[in-house]
FIZATOR-942899 format. One record per residue: x, y, z of N, C-alpha, C, CB in turn. Coordinates in steps of 0.2 Angstrom, whole numbers, plus 5000, padded with zeros to 4 digits. Glycine has a CB too. Example, Ala and Ser with C-alpha at 12.3 -4.5 7.8 and 13.67 -1.06 7.14 Angstrom:
506649725039506249785039506649845039505749785045
506449895035506849955036506450005039507049975029
This chain:
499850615344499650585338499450645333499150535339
498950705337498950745332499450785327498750765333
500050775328500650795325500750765319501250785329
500750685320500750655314500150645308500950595317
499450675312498850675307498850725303498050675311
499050795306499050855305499650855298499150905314
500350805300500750845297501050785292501250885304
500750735290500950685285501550685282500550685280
501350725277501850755272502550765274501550825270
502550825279503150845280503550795285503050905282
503250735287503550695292503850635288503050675300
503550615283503550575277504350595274502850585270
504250665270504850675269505350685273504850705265
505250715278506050695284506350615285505950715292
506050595285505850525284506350475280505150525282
506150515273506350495268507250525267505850515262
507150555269508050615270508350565273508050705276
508150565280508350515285508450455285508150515290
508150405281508450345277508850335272508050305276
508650395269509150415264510050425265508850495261
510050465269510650485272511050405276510350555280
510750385281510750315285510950275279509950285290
510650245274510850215270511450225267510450225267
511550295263511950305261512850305266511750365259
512750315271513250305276513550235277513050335282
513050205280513150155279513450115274512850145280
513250095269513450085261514150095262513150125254
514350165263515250185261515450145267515550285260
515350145274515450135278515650035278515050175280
515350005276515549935273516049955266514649885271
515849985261516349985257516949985259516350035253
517150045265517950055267518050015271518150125271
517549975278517849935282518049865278517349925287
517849825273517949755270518749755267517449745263
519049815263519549805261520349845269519449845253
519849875271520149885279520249845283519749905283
519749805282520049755286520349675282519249735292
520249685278520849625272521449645274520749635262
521549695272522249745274522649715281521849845275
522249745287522549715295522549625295521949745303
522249595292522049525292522549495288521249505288
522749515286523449505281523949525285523549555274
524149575286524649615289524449635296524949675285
524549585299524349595307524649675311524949505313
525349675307525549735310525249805310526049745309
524649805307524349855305523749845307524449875299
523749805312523249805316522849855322523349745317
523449855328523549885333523449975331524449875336
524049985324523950065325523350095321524650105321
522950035315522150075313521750055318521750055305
521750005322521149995327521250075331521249925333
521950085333522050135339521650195335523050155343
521650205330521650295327520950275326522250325319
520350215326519850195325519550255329519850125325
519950195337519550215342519550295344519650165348
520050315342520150385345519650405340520850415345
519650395334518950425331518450435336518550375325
518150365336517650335340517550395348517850245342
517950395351517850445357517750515354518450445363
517850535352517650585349517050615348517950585344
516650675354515850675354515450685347515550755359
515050685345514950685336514850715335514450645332
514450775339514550845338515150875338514350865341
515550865341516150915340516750885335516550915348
516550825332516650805326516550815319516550795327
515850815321515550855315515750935314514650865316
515950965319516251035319516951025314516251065328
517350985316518050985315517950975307518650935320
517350925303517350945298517150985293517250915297
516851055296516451085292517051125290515751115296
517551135291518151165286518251135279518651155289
517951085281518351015273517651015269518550895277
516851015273516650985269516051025269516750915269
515951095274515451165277514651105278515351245268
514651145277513751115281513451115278513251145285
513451035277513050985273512750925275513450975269
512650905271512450825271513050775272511950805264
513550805269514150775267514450775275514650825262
514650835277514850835285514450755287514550915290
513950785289513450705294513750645289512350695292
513750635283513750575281514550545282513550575273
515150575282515650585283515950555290515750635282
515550585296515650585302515050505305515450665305
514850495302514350425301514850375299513850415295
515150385295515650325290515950325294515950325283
516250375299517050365303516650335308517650435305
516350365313516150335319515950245317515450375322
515750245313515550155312516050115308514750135307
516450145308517150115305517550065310517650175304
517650065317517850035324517349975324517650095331
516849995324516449945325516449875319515749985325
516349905315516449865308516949815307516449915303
517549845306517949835307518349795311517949865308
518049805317517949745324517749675322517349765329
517049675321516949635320516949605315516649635321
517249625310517449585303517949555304517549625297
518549595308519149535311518949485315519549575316
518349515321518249425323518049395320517949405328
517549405315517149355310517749335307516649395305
518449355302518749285300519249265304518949275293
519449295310519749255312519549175319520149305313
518849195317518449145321518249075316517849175324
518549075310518449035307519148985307518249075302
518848915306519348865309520048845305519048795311
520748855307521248855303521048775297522248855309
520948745302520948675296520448675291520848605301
519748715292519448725285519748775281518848745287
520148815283520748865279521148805274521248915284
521348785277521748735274521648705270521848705276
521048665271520748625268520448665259520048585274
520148705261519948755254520748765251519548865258
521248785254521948785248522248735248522448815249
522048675249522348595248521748585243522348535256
521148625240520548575235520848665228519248555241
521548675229521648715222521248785222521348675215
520848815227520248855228520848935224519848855238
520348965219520849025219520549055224520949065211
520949145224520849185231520249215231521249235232
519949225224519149225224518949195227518749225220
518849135223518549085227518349065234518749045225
519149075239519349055245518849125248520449055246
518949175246518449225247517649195250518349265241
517549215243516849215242516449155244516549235234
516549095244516449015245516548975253516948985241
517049025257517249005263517349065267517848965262
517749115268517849165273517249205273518449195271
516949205267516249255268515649245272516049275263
515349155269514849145273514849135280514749095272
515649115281515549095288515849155294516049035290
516049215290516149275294515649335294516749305293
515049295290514449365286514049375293513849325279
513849295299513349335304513449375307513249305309
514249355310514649375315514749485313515449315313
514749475305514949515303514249575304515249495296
513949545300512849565301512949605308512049475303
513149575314512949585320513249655321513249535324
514049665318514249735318513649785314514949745314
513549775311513149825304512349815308513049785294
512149795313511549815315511949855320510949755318
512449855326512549905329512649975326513049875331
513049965322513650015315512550055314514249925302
512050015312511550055310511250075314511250035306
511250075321510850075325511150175327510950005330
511750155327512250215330512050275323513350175332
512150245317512050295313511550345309512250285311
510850295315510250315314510150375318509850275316
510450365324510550415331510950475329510950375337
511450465325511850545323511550565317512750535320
511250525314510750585309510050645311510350545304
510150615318509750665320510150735322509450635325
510550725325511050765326511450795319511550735330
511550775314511650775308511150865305511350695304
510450875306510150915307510550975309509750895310
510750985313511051045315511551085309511351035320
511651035305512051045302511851055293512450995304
511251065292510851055286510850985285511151115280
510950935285510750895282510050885281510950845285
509650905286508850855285508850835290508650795280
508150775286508050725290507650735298508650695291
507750665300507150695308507350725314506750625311
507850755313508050785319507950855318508850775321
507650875312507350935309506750945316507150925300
506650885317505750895321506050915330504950785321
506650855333507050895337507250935340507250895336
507450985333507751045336507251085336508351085332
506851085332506351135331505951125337505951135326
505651055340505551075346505751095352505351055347
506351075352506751125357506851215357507451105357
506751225351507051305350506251325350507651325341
505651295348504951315348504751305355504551285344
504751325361504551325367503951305369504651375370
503951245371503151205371502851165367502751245372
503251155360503151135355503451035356503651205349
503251005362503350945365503150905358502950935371
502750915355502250845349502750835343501450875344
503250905340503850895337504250845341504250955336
504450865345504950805348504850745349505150825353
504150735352504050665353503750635344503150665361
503650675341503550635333504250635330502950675327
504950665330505250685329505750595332505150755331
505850585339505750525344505550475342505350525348
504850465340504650405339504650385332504050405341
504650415327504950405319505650395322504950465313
506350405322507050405325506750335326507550455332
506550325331506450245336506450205332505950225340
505650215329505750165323505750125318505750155322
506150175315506850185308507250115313507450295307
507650145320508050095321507950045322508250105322
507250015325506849965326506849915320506149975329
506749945316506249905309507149905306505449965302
507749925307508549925302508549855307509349995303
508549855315508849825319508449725315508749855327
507649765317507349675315507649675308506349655315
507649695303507949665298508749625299508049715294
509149695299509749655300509749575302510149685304
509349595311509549525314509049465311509349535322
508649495306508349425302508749395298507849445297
509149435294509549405289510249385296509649475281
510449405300510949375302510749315303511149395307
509949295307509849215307509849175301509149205309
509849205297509649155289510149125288509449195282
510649165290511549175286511949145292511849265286
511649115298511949085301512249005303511749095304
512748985298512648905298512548865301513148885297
512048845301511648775306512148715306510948755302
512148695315512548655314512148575310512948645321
């Protein structure tokens, strides 16, 4: 604890980098999966080959990912935020498919038997009832891209994996790492209870 008394300031603003970054990834990361997955949800056949190139993303270590982008985009914040949106792309994605295809054909029906335009059919029906389902990816999707911004660090981003490396490469320097640890933890404690707050809210009661 005396890391955190001693060092406020500087743990505040990594802090702030690191939700900064998390945030931002995230955001694009729903931006690309919603019309991604409208796209396969329509056209089943283009389901199989972007899931498959998803997952091959997905196995892909994040470090050595992050490497294959520093040609496109050098060592930045950009690299991390890039390699965040792809890794939670699989996931998102996933679960947005099961979300509307767990929705029941005869309430489909029923919404284009009452004249519903495709907004409407949207925003009124396929969204509420695939939004928990959907939520549940995006606490995973945030959980996972809390954990690569730390690793993100190596790469100039920022953020709290700055306390990480430094304690590893400062020999003995254990109070970085474990404040370094327990901020990361946190961050993704306090995304996870949120998300899963609003997933309950959002869950249609029978």
């Amino acid at each position: 604890m005396s890391y955190f008394l001693q060092n406020p300031a500087l743990i505040l603003e990594l802090l702030l980098e690191h939700l900064q970054m998390t945030a931002t990834a995230l955001g694009l990361a729903v931006l690309i999966a919603v019309p991604l997955t409208w796209l396969i949800y329509h056209y089943t056949w283009l389901q199989s080959p972007i899931m498959g190139v998803l997952g091959v993303i997905y196995t892909i270590p994040s470090l050595a990912l992050m490497i294959l982008l520093i040609p496109l985009f050098g060592l930045s914040v950009t690299t991390a935020i890039v390699a965040m949106v792809l890794y939670a792309q699989v996931i998102l994605v996933r679960n947005l498919l099961a979300g509307l295809q767990s929705i029941p054909q005869p309430m489909l029906e029923a919404a284009q038997a009452m004249g519903m335009s495709a907004w409407q059919y949207w925003w009124q029906v396929q969204m509420p009832l695939m939004l928990p389902i959907f939520l549940a990816g995006v606490r995973l999707a945030a959980t996972i891209i809390i954990a690569l911004g730390t690793i993100a660090a190596k790469f100039g981003a920022g953020g709290l994996g700055v306390l990480l490396f430094e304690g590893i490469a400062q020999a003995g320097r254990y109070d970085k790492i474990w404040a370094g640890t327990i901020v990361v933890s946190g961050v993704a404690i306090a995304f996870n209870a949120l998300l899963w707050f609003l997933e309950q809210q959002l869950t249609p009661k029978r």
